[in-house]
C-alpha positions as CSV (number, residue, x, y, z in Angstrom):
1,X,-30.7,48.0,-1.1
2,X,-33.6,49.3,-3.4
3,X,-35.7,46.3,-5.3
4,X,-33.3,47.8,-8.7
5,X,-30.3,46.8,-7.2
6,X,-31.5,43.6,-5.2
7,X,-32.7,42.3,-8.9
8,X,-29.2,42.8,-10.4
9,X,-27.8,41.3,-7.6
10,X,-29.8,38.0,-7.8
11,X,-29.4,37.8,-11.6
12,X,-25.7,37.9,-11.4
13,X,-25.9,35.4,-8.6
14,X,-27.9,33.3,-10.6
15,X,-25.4,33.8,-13.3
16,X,-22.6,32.8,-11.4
17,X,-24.1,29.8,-10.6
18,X,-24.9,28.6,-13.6
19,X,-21.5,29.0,-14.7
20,X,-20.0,27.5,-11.8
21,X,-21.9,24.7,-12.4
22,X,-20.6,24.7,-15.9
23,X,-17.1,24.7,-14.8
24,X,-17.4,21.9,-12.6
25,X,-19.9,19.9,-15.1
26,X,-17.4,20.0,-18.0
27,X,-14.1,19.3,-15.5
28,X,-16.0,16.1,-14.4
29,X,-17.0,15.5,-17.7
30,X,-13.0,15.9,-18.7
31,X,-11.9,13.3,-15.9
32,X,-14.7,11.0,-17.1
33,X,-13.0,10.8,-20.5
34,X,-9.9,10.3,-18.9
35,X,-9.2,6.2,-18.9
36,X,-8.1,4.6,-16.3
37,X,-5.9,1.4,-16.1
38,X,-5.9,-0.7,-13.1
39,X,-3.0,-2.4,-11.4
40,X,-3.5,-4.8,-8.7
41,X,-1.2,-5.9,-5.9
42,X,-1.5,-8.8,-3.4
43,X,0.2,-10.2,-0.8
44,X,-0.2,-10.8,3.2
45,X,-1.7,-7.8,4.8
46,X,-2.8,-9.5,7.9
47,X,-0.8,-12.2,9.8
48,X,2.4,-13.2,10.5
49,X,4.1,-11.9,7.7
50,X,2.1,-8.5,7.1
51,X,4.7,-6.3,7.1
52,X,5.7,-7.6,3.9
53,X,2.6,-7.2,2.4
54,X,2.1,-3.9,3.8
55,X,5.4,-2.6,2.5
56,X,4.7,-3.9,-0.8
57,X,1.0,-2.4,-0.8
58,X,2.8,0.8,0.7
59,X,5.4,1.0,-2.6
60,X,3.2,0.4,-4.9
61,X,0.6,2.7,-4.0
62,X,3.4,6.0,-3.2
63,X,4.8,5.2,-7.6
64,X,0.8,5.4,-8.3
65,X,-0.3,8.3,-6.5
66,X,3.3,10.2,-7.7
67,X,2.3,9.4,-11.4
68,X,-1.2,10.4,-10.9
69,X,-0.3,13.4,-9.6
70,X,2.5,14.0,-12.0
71,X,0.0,15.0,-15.0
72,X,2.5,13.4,-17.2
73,X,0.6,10.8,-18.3
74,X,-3.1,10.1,-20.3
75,X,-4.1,7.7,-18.3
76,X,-5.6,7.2,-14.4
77,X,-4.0,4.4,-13.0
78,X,-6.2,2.8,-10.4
79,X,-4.8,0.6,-7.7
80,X,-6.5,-2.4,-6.2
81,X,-5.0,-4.2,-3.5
82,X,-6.0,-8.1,-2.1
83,X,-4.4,-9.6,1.4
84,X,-3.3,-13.2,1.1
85,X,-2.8,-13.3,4.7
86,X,0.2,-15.1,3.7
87,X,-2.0,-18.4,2.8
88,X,-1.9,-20.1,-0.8
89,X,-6.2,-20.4,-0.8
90,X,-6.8,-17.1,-0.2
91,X,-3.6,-16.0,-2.6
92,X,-5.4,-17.9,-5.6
93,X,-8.8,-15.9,-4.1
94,X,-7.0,-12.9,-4.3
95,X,-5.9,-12.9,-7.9
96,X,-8.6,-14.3,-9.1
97,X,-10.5,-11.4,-7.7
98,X,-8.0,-9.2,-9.1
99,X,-8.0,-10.4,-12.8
100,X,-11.7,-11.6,-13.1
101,X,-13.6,-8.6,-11.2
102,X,-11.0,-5.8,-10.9
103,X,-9.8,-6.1,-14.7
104,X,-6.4,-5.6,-13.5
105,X,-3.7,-4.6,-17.0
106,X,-0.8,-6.0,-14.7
107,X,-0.2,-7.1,-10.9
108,X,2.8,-6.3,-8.6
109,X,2.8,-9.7,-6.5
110,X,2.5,-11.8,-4.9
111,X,5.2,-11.2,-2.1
112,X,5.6,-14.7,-0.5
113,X,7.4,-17.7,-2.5
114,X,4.6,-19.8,-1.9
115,X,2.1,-17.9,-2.8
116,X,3.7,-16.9,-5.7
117,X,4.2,-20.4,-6.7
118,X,0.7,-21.2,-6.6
119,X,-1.3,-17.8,-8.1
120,X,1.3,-17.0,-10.3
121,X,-0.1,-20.2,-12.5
122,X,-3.6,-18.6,-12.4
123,X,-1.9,-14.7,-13.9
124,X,0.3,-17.0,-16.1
125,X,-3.3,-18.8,-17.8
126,X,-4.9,-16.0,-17.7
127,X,-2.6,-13.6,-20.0
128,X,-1.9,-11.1,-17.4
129,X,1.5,-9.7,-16.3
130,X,3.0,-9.5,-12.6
131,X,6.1,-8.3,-11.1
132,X,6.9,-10.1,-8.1
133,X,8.9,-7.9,-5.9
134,X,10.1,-10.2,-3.5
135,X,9.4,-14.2,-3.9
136,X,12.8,-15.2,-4.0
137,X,12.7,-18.8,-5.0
138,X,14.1,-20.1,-8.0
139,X,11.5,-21.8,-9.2
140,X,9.3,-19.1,-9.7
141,X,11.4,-18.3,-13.1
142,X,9.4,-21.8,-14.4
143,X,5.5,-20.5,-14.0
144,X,5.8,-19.0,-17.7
145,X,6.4,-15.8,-20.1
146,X,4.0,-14.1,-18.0
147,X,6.2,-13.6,-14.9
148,X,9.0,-11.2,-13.5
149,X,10.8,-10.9,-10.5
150,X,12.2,-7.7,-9.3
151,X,14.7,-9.3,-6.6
152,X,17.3,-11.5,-6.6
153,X,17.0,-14.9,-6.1
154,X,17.5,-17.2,-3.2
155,X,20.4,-19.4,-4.7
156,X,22.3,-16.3,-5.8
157,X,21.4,-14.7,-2.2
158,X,22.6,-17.9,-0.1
159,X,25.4,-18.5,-2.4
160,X,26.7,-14.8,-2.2
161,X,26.1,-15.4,1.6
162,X,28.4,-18.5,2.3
163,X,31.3,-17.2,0.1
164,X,31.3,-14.0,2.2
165,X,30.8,-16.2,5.3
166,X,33.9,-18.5,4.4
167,X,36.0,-16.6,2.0
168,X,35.8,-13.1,4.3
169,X,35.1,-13.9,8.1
170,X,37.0,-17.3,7.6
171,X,33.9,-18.9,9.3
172,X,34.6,-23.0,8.7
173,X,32.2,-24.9,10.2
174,X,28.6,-23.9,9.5
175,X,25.0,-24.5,11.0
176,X,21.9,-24.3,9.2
177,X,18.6,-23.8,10.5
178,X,15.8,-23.4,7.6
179,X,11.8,-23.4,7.5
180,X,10.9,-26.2,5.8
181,X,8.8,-23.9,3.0
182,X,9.7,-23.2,-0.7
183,X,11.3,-19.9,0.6
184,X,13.8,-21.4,3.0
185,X,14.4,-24.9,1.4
186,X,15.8,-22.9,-1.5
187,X,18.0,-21.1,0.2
188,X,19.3,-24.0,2.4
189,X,20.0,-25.7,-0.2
190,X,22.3,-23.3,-2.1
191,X,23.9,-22.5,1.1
192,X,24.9,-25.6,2.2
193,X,26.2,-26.3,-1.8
194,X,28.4,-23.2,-1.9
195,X,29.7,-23.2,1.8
196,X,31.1,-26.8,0.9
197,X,32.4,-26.6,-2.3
198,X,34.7,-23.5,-0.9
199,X,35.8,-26.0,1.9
200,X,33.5,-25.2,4.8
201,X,31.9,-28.0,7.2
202,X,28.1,-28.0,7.5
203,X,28.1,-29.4,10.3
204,X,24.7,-29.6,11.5
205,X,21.0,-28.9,9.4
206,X,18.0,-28.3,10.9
207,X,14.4,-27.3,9.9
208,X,11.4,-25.9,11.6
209,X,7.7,-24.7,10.5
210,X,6.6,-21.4,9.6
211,X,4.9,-20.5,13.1
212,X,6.9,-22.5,15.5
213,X,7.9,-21.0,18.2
214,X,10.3,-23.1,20.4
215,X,13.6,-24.3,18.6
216,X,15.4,-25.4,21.7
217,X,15.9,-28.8,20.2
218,X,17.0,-28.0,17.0
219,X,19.2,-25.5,18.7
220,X,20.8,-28.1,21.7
221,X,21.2,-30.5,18.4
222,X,23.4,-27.5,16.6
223,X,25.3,-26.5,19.4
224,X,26.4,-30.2,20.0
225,X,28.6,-29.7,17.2
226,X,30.4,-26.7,18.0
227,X,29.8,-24.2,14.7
228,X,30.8,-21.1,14.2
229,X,28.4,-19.5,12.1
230,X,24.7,-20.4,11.7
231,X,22.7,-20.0,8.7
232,X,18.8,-19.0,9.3
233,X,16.8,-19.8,6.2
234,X,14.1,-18.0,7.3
235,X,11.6,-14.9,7.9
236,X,12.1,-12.5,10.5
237,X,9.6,-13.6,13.3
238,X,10.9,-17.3,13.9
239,X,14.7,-15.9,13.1
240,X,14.3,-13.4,16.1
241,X,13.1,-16.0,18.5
242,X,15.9,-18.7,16.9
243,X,18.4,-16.3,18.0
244,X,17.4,-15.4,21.6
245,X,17.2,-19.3,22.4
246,X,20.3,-19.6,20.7
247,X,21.6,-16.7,23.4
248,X,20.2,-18.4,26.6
249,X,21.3,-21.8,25.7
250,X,25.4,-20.0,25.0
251,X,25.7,-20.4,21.5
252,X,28.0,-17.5,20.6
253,X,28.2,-17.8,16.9
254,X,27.3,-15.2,13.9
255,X,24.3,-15.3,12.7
256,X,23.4,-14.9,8.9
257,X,20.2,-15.0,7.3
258,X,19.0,-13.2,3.8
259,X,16.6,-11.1,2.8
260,X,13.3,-12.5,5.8
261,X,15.4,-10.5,8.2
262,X,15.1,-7.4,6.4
263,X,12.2,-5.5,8.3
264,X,12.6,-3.5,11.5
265,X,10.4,-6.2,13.5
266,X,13.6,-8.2,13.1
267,X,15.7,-5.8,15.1
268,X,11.9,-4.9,17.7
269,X,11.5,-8.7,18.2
270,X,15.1,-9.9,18.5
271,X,16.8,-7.1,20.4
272,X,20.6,-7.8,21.3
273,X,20.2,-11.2,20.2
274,X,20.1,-10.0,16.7
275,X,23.4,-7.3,17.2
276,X,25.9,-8.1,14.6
277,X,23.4,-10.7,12.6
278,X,24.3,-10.7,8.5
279,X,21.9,-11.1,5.6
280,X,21.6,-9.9,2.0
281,X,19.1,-7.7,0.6
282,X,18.6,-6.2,-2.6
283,X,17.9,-2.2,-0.8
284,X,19.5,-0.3,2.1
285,X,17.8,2.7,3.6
286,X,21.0,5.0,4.5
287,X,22.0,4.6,0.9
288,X,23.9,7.6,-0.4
289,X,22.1,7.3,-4.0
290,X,20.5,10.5,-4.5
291,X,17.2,8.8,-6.4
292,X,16.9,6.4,-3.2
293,X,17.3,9.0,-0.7
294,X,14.8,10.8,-2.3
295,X,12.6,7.9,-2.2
296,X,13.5,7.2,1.6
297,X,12.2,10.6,2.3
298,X,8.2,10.6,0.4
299,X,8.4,7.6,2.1
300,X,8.8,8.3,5.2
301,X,6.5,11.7,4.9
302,X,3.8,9.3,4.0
303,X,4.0,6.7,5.8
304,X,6.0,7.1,9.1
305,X,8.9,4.8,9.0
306,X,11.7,4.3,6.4
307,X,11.3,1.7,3.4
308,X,12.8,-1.9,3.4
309,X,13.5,-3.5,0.7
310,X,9.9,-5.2,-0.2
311,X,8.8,-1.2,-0.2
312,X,11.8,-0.5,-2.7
313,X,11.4,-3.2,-4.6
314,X,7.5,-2.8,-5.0
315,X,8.1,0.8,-5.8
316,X,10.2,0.5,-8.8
317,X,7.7,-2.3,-9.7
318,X,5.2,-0.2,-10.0
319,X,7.2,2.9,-12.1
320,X,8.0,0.3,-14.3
321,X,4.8,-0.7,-14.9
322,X,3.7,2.5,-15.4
323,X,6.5,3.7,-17.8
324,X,5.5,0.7,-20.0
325,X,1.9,1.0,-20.0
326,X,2.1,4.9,-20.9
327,X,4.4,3.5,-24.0
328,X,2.2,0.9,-25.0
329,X,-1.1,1.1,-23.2
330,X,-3.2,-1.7,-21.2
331,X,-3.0,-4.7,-23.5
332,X,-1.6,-7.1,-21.4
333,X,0.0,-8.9,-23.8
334,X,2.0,-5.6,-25.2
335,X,2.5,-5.2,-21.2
336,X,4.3,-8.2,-21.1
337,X,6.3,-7.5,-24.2
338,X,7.2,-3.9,-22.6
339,X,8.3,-5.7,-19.3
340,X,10.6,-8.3,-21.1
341,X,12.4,-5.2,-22.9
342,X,13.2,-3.5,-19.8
343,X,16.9,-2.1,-19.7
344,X,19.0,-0.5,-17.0
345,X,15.8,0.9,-15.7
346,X,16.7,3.7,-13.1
347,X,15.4,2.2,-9.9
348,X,15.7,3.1,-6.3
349,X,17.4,-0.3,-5.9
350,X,19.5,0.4,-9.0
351,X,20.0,-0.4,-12.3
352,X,17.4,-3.1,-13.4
353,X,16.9,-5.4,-16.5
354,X,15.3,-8.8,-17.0
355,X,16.8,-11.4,-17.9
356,X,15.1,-13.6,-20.4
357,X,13.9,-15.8,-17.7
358,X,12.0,-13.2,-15.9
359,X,14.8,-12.4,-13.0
360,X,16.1,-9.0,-12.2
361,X,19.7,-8.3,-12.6
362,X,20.4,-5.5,-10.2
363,X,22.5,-5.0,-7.1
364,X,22.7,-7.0,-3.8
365,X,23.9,-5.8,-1.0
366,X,25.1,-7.5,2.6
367,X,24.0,-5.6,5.7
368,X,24.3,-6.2,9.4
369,X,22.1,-4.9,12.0
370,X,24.7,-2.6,14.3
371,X,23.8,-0.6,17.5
372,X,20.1,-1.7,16.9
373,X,19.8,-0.2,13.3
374,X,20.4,-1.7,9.7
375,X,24.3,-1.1,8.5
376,X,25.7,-1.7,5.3
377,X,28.2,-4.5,5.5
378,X,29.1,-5.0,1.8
């Protein structure tokens, strides 16, 4: 190459540098100027209950990365998630994280009753919005104007539950076993209301702690009376183990439970102790619904195992957060206004308003685990 020609060559090198540099100096520049609103998300990511949490976390963040990537919208969301490890001190750690340092416009969470209870208060003070997508107990609805809940709650669950139980598999004398938490006392307590007032005998109520792990007392007390269905109020871990005790010691009755049982782990930890065992839940997997299969699918693609409904739930959480905050931007009061007006939103769990309470009215399904797999029952 003569030194002519090696000139050239380094000046239009230099040249297409410099405008390289350009290109990628002014695109940076351009997502600079591009705002970004934060939504947070808590709930137990370690522990007991972590799959919970983790399906949550997992649903909010696959709506978030799909409108990011959509380019339909002016903003950047930016997701920030806490673990609660499923305890009320670090769940009022965790959203106080979340709204003081993190800034957050609105919060999908927290996932537990419990802890819902107890940070909800601190969103509610503060001014910021939050979608619970799973804590189920009634009293949630009281924490304030601030609060929505994007499941159904646990006195519609249990009641729906014992009429099916009584009314449909003509079940008449009834057991409950509940954890003695805000999550399962609510549901007990519906349960037991509805299955007498349609005739049924409760014939036997028992409770337990979150984290027990022998129930053979509370099971030889229930099998002393001679029922034929038994009502876990309850989360997956101690309802697997309830059942398998309730196996060796011969108690052949159906099992029913609501939406604690609905994670895989339930079917992994309870095997054929579980088969046939009812509960209600506000998402089913093997839908037919073309949105929902869709859903199951980038799902599965991104995480490796199909959505329950915590994942669902969280996930159309989160789309309605963003649809509101690309109508009215990140004032959380206009946020909260946005949530409140919500209408027959198009979720993957269906239909979805809010009432003026702050509960969902959507769809609830009974399923039944069948041949080790989750089967839609009604």
């Amino acid at each position: 190459m003569s030194v002519h020609r090696l000139g050239n060559w380094r000046a239009k090198s230099f040249v297409a540098a410099a405008v390289g540099l350009f290109v990628l100096a002014f695109g940076m520049a351009a997502l600079a100027q591009v705002p970004e609103v934060v939504i947070g998300t808590l709930g137990p990511l370690s522990g007991d209950y972590a799959t919970y949490g983790t399906s949550v976390a997992n649903g909010v963040e696959l709506a978030i990365n799909e409108a990011n990537a959509s380019g339909m919208y002016n903003v950047r969301f930016v997701l920030r998630k806490e673990d609660t490890r499923g305890d009320q001190v670090q769940a009022l750690n965790a959203i106080n994280k979340l709204i003081e340092l993190d800034q957050v416009a609105a919060i999908v969470g927290p996932v537990l009753s419990g802890e819902t209870l107890t940070a909800g208060l601190i969103a509610q003070d503060s001014g910021v919005p939050f979608i619970t997508p799973s804590a189920t107990n009634p009293d949630v609805a009281k924490i304030g104007e601030y609060e929505f809940r994007n499941v159904i709650t646990d006195d519609v669950q249990a009641a729906q539950m014992a009429e099916y139980a009584v009314t449909v598999l003509g079940l008449k004398r009834l057991a409950i076993l509940y954890s003695n938490n805000d999550y399962g006392v609510g549901l007990r307590r519906s349960f037991e209301q509805t299955a007498r007032a349609l005739g049924a005998e409760v014939v036997a109520v028992e409770s337990y702690l979150d984290g027990d792990s022998n129930f053979s007392a509370q099971v030889t007390n229930i099998a002393a009376q001679n029922p034929d269905g038994l009502y876990i109020a309850g989360y997956y871990t101690e309802a697997a183990k309830i059942a398998q005790q309730a196996a060796l010691q011969g108690l052949n009755v159906r099992i029913m439970g609501a939406d604690g049982f609905d994670s895989p782990q339930l079917i992994a930890l309870g095997g054929p102790a579980v088969e046939g065992a009812l509960f209600t839940s506000g998402f089913y997997a093997d839908t037919e619904d073309e949105l929902a299969k869709e859903f199951v699918q980038k799902y599965q693609a991104a995480y490796g195992s199909k959505p329950d409904m915590f994942a669902a739930n969280a996930y159309d959480s989160a789309r309605i957060l963003i649809q509101v905050i690309s109508e009215v931007g990140a004032d959380r009061q206009a946020i909260r206004d946005g949530i409140a007006a919500i209408r027959d939103f198009p979720g993957v769990t269906g239909l979805t308003s809010f009432a003026e309470n702050g509960d969902a009215v959507k769809p609830l399904y009974i399923l039944r685990v069948e041949n080790g797999r989750f089967a839609q029952e009604r």
